[in-house]
N, C-alpha and C positions, 0 to 999 in steps of 0.2 A: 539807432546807433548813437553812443555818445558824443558828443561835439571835443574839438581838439583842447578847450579851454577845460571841461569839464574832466578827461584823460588827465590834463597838465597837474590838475589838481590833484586827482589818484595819484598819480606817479612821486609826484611830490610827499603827497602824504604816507605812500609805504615805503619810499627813501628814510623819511625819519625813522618811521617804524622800525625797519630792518637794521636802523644804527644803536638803536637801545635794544633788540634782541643779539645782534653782537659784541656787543659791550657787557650784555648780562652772560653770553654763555663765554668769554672772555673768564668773566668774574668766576660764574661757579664751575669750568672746569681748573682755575687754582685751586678753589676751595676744596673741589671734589680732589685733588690729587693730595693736599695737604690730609683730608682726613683719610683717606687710602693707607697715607704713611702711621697714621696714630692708629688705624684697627691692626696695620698688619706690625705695630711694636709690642701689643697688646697680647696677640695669640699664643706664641710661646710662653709667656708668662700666666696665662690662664690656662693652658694646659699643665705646665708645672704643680699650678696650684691646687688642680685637679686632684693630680695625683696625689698629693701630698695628704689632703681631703680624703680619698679613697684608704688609701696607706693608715690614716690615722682610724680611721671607722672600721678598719676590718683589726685592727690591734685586738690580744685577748683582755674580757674584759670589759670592753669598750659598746659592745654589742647586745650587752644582756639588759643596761638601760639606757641605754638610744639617747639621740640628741633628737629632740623636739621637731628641729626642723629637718632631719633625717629620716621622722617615722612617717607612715604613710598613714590617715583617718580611717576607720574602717567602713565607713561608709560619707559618700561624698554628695552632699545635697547641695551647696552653695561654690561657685569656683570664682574666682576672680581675672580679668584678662587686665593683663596692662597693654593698651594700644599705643607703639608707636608710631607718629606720622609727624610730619612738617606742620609751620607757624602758617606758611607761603604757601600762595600756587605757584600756576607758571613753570610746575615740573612734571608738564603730562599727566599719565594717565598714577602716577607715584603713588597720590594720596587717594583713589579711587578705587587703584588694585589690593592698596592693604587694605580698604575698612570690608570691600567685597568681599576679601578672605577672610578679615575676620568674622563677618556674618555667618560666612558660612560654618567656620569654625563654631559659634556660639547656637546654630542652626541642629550643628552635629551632635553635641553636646547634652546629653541627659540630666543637666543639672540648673539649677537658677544661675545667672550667671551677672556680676556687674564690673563695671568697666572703670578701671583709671586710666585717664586719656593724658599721653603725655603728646604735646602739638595741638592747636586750634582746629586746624583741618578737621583731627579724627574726633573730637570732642565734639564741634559744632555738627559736623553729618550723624552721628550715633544718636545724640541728642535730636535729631530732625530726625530722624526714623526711628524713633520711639526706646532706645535702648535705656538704660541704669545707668550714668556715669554721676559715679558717688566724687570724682575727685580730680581735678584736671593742673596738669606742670605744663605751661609756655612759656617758662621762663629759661629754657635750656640755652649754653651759649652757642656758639658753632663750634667750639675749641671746649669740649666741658672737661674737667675734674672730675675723680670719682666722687669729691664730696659736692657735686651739682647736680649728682643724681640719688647720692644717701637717700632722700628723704621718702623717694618714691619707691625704695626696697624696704623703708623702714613702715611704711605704711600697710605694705604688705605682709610682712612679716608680722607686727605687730597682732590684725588682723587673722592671721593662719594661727600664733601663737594662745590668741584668746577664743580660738573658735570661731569663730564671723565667717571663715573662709576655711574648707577643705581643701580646697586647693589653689593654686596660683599660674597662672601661665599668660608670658610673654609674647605681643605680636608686633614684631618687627618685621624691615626689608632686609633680606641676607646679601651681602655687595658682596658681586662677583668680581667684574672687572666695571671698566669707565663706561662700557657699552651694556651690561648686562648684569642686573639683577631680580631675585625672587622674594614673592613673602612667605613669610614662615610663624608658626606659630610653635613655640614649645615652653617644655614645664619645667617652672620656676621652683616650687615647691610642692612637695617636698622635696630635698637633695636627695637623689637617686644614685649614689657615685656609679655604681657598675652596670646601671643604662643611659647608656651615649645617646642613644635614638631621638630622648626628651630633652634634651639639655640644650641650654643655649649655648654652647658651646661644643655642641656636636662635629660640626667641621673640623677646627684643629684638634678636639681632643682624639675624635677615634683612631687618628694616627699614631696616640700615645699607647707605647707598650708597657700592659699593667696586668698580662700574663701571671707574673709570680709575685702580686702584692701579697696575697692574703700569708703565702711563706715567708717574708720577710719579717724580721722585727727587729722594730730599732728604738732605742733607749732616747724617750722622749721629756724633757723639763722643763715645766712641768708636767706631769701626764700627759697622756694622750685625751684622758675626756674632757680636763681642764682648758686643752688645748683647741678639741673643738667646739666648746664655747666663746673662742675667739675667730679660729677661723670660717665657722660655716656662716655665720653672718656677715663675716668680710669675701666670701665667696661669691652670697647671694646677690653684696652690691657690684660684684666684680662682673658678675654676669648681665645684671640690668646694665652698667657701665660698657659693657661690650655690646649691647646690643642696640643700643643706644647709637655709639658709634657707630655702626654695620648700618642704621637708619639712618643715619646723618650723611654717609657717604656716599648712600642709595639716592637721597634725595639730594646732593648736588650732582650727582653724575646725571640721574632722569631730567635736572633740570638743564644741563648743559648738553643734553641734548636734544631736549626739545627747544631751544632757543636754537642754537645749531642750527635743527630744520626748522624750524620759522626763519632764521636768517638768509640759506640757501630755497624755502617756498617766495619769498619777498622780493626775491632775484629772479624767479623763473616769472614771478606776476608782473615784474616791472617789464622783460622783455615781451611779453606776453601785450603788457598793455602800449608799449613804448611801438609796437607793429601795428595795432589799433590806431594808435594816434597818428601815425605817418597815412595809414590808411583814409584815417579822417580829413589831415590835414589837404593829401592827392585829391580828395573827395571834392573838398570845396576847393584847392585850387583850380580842378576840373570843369567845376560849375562854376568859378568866376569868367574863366576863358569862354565858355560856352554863353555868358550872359551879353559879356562883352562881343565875343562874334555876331549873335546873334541882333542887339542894338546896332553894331555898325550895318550890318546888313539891312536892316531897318530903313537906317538914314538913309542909305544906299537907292534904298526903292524910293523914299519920300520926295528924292532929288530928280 
């Protein structure tokens, strides 16, 4: 059993501990609620934009020579994943459960496959188990701009446009709520408007009713193909940009709550050990009485 000096020191030492795990899940449940509020300003407006996307590509006309990043390859031998994941640990099991999915996902996949790793976490583990990462963004902020993440649609894009890549597909954490979220993996390119299933913006968009697009028409200037020339590529950053956020919020909420419990585990170990210690302490005051009794007794007989 430990001595009462050596407990005083445990105890002491996960006091501190458990002040800088509640100071950190302090920190990242702001953070996590802050970007909560910036995925969920973002949805309607990426649904909107959806549509408009769909709406313009079903126009007459606009179909018989396709936008680039709207046709699908006819045969897909190279695919591309952009993995999102965190700079940091210290959020659970966060950056473990996405790269494991995405293995699987690149497992599943009948095609070559290489990887742009957006976060240190998912670059450095892919790169340690042997994967392709042709190109890695840590320099994301915690508050990004769509233009903080341009570059890393524009790489893909690029990429699918010149042939390098037949296809494209994003793996992010989908944030549910502060306690709860999933990873997911879907496809980037090419723009699929009338399946929801792949899109990174499946969530809010299947809500959107687009029932009677293809009947509608509306007098668009400049055209409509001119038109998506401009937007399917400000689509595709809209979509990395959202999904982006959706990992950003996954990964302060996972970390706020694994500090969380490290803060409440650090509490149960102190009483834990703080019974120990009383234990040790009874122990040897027990045995000093008993050393003491028994020397006076000692003398006792001597006399």
């Amino acid at each position: 059993m430990a001595t009462e000096r050596e407990l005083n020191k445990r105890i002491k030492s996960i006091k501190n501990i458990s002040q800088v795990t509640s100071a950190l899940a302090a920190v990242s449940a702001s953070k996590a609620n802050k970007a909560q509020r910036q995925v969920e300003a973002t949805r309607d407006y990426a649904g909107k934009a959806f549509e408009i996307l769909n709406n313009l590509a079903s126009q007459p006309g606009v179909g018989q020579t396709g936008h680039p990043l709207l046709t699908a390859k006819a045969e897909i031998k190279k695919v591309a994943l952009i993995l999102v994941t965190g700079n940091r640990g210290l959020a659970g099991a966060y950056n473990s459960n996405m790269v494991g999915y995405a293995e699987r996902f690149i497992r599943a996949i009948d095609a070559e496959v290489e990887v742009i790793a957006v976060g240190r976490k998912g670059r450095d583990l892919m790169i340690r188990r042997g994967y392709n990462v042709v190109a890695s963004f840590d320099n994301i902020p915690d508050s990004p701009s769509i233009l903080d993440v341009t570059p890393i649609s524009q790489v893909v894009t690029d990429d699918f446009l010149s042939d390098k890549v037949d296809q494209v597909f994003i793996g992010y954490t989908d944030f549910i709520n502060l306690i709860a979220r999933r990873p997911a993996v879907k496809q980037l390119l090419p723009l699929k408007p009338t399946d929801f299933s792949d899109m990174a913006v499946a969530e809010y968009v299947s809500n959107v009713d687009l029932s009677g697009v293809s009947d509608r028409v509306y007098s668009y200037e400049p055209g409509p193909a001119d038109l998506l020339d401009v937007i399917v590529p400000r689509f595709t950053d809209l979509q990395v940009y959202q999904s982006v956020l959706e990992a950003q919020a996954s990964e302060h909420s996972a970390r706020y709550v694994a500090m969380n419990n490290a803060t409440d585990n650090a509490a149960e170990l102190i009483e834990i050990l703080t019974l120990d210690r009383n234990k040790a302490r009874q122990t040897a005051i027990t045995s000093e009485i008993l050393d003491i009794v028994g020397g006076a007794e000692a003398l006792a007989q001597n006399r």
